[in-house]
C-alpha positions in Angstrom: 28.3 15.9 70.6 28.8 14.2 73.9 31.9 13.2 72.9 33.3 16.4 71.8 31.8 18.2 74.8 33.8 15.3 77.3 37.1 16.4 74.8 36.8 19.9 75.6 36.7 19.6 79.2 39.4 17.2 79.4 41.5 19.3 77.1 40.6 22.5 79.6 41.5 20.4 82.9 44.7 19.7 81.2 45.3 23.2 80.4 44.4 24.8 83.8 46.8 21.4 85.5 49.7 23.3 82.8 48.4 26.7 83.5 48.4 26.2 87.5 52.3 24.5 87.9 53.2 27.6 85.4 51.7 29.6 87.5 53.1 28.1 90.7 56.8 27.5 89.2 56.5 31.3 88.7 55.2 32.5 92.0 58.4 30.3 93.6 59.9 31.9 91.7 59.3 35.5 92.1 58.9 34.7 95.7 62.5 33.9 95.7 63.5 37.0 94.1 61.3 39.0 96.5 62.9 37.2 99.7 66.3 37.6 98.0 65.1 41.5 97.3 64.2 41.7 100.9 67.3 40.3 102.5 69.2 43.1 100.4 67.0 45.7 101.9 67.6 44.4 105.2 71.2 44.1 105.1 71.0 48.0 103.8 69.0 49.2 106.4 71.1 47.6 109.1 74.1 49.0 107.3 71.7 52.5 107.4 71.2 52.1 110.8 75.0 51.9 111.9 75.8 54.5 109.8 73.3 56.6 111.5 74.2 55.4 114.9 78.5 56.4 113.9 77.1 59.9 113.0 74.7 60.0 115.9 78.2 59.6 117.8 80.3 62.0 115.6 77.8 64.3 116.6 78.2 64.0 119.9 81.6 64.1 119.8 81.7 67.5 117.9 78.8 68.7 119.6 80.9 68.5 122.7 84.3 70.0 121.2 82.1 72.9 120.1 80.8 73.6 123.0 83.7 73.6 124.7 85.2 76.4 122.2 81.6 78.4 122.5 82.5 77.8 126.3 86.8 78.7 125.9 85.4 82.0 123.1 82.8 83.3 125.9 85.2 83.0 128.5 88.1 85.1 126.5 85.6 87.5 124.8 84.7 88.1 128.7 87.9 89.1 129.6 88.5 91.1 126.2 85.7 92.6 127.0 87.1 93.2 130.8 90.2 94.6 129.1 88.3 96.6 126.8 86.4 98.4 129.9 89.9 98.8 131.7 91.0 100.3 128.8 88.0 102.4 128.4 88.8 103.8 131.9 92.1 104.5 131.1 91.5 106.1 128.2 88.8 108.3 129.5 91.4 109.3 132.5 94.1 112.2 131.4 96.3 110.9 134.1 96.0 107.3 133.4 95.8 108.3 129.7 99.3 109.8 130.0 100.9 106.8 132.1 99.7 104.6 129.4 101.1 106.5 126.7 104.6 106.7 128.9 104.6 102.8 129.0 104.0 102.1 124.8 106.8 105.1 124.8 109.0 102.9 126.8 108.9 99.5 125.0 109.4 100.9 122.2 112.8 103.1 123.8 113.7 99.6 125.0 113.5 97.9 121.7 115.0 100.6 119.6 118.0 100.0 121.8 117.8 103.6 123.6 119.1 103.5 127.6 117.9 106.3 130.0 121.0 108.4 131.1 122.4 107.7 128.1 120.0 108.2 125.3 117.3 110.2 126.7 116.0 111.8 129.9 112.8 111.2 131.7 110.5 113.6 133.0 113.3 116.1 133.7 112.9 119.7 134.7 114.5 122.2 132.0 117.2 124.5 133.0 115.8 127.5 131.4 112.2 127.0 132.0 109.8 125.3 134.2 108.2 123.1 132.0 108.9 119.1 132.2 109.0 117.9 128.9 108.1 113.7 128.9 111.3 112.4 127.3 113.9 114.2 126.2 116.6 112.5 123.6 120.2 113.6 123.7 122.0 114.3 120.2 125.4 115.0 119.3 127.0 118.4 119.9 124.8 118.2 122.9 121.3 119.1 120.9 118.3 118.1 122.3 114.8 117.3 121.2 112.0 117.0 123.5 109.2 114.9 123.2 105.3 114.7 125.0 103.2 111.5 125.1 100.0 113.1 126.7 97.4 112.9 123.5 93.5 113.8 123.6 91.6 111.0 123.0 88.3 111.4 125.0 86.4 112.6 122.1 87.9 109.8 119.8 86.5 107.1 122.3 82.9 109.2 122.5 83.0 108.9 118.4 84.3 104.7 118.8 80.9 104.4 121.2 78.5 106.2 119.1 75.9 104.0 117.3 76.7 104.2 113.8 72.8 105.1 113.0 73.6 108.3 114.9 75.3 109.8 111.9 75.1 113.5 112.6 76.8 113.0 116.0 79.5 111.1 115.2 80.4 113.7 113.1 80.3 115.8 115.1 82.3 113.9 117.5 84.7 113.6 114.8 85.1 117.0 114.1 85.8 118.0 118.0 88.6 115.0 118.0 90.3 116.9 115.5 89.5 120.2 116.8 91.5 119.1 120.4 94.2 117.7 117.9 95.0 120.9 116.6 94.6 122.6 120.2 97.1 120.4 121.9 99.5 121.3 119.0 99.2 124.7 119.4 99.2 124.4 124.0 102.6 122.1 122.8 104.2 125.7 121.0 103.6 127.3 124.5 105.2 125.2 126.7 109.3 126.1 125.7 109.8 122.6 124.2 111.8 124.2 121.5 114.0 126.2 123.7 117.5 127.4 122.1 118.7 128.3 125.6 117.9 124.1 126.3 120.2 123.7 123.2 117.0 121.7 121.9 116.6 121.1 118.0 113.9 123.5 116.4 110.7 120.9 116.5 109.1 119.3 119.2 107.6 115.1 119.1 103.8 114.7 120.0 103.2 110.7 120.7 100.1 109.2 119.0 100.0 106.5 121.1 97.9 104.3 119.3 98.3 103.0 114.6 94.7 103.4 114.4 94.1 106.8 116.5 97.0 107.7 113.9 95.2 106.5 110.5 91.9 107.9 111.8 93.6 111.4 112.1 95.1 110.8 108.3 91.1 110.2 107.6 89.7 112.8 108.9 92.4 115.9 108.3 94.8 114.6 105.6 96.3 118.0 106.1 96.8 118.0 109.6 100.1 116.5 109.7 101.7 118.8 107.7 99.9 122.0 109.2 101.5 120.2 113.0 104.9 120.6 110.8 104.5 124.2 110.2 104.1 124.6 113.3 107.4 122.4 114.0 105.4 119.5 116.0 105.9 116.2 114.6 103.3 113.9 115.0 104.3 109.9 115.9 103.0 107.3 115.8 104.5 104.1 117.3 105.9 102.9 114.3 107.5 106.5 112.7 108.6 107.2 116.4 110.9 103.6 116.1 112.1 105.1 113.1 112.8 108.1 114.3 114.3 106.5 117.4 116.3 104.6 115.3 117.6 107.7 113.4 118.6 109.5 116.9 120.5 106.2 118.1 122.4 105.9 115.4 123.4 109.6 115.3 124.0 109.6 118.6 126.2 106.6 117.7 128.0 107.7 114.3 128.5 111.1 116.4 131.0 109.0 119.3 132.4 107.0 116.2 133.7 110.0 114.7 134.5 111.2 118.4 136.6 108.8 118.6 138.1 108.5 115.3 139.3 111.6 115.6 140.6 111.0 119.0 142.1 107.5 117.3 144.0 109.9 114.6 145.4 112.3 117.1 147.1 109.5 118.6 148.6 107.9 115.7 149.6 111.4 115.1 151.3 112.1 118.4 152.9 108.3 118.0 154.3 109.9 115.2 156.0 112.5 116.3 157.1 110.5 119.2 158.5 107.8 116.6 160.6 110.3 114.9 161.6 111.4 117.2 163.0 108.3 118.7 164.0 107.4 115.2 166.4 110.2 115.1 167.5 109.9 119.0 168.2 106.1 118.2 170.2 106.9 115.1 172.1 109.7 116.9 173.4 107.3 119.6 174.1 104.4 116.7 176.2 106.9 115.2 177.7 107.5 118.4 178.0 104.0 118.9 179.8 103.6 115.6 182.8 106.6 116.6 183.1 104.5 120.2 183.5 101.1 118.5 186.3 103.1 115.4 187.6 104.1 118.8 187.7 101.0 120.1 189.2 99.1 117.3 191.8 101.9 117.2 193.2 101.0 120.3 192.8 97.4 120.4 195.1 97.4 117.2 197.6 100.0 117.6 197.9 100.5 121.5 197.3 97.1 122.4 199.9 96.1 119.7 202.2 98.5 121.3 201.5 97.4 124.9 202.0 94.3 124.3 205.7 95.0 122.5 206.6 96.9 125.8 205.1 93.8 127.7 207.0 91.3 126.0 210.5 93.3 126.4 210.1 93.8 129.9 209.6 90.2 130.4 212.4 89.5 128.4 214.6 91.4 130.3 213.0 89.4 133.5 214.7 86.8 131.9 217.8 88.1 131.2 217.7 88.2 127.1 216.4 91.6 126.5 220.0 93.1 127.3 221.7 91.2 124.9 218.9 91.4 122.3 219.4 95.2 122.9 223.4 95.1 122.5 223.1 93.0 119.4 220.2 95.5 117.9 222.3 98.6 119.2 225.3 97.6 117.4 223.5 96.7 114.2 222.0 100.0 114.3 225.6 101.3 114.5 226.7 99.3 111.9 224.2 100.1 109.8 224.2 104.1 110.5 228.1 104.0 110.1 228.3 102.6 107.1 225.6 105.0 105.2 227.4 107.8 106.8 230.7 106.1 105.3 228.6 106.3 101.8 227.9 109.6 102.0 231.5 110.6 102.6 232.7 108.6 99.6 
């Protein structure tokens, strides 16, 4: 029993000496593994930590650029908003209004190619009445068409400021826009624009001087436009009046073309005339060229022939031969006539 009992307890020493290196050999290592898993997570979190630091700098960086566009977008919507208020002002101003209105008018004369003098007149008095129309275009045949730039827009601008909550009077705002649209069409029928004395075509040009002040009248009165051509008023906008500056330059260009084609074909027919003319002058003195030269030939073969003959015998009797040649052909002519008379007696 003692002996068993000293076997067991040497048999569980041995055990717990096997059990406690397994258990040590293990601890090293998992120890190992957790200072290897440790040394991973450190390396990560420094990598962590310089990632954070280069975004920490991106930031900055684009922090910076955007403020400097918030700064560059406050500073230009100030001055929009400074042009904006000028604007305002000028709009709300019937003088100004009209000088603005005069100045679109003009760069857009300038680019469709128009010239003042030539093209159009400015602000000039009529002949017949005392109205000043704005522009007035020159056409062909010496028509005219006449043309104002001064457009109500105060209640437009009332109806552009109203708070869109305030429904009810926008409306109505809208509907006195288009009221004073249809009131300086009918105060543009009274003022002798179309003026037959003037020589001026039988409808008159009212300047929208603004595309959208244009649209919003399409909008509001779709019919308006036509109702203004009833009433022979044209309503243009900056694009349509190119257009129809375009159409009144080149008219007022095809019209000198054929000007001067015409004036190009009475010359050509006048040269002509004057060619024929010389034609038949130049053949009438060829053919009097022709008798002087049968003329001439005529005397340079028979009286120059003869001359000479008469030349020659006086200088042969210079020399003494022309007697003797004249004896000798005096009695051979003698001869000769004495002995057909001879014949004839026989």
């Amino acid at each position: 029993m003692t002996i068993t009992a000293g076997l067991i307890i040497i048999s569980a020493a041995i055990l717990g000496i096997i059990l406690y290196f397994k258990i040590k050999n293990e601890l090293g290592l998992k120890e190992q593994s957790v200072t290897n898993l440790i040394k991973g997570l450190d390396q990560k979190l420094k990598d962590y930590e310089e990632m954070v630091r280069r975004f920490e700098k991106d930031r900055d960086i684009k922090y910076g650029g955007l403020a400097n566009q918030l700064k560059t977008t406050a500073e230009a919507t100030n001055r929009l908003q400074q042009v904006t208020d000028k604007l305002g002002n000028i709009l709300g101003n019937v003088k100004l209004r009209g000088q603005w209105g005069e100045k679109i008018a003009e760069d857009i004369l300038m680019h469709a190619g128009l010239i003042e003098g030539v093209h159009y007149l400015k602000n000039k008095k009529q002949d017949t009445a005392l109205t000043r129309p704005d522009y007035t275009f020159l056409l062909p045949n010496n028509y005219k068409v006449n043309m104002d730039v001064k457009f109500p827009l105060n209640k437009y601008l009332i109806y552009k400021n109203t708070e869109t909550e305030k429904e009810e009077e926008k409306k109505q705002h809208k509907r006195e826009f288009i009221r004073d649209v249809k009131n300086r069409i009918k105060e543009i029928q009274n003022r002798d624009y179309i003026n037959p004395s003037e020589n001026t075509l039988d409808f008159v040009l009212l300047f929208v001087p603004n595309e959208q002040v244009y649209a919003f009248i399409h909008m509001c009165s779709p019919g308006l436009i036509d109702e203004a051509l009833k009433q022979k008023v044209i309503l243009c906008s900056p694009f349509t009046l190119y257009a129809v500056l375009k159409i009144i330059r080149q008219a007022h260009d095809n019209f000198h073309f054929s000007k001067a084609t015409k004036e190009i074909i009475k010359l050509i027919g006048e040269f002509e005339k004057s060619y024929l003319k010389f034609k038949n002058r130049f053949t009438e003195l060829g053919e009097r060229l022709k008798k002087t030269t049968d003329k001439y030939d005529e005397i340079t073969t028979k009286s120059y022939k003869a001359l000479d003959s008469k030349v020659n015998k006086i200088e042969a009797y210079k020399k003494g031969q022309g007697l003797n040649d004249q004896l000798i052909a005096d009695t051979d002519h003698d001869r000769i006539t004495n002995g057909n008379h001879n014949k004839l007696k026989t």
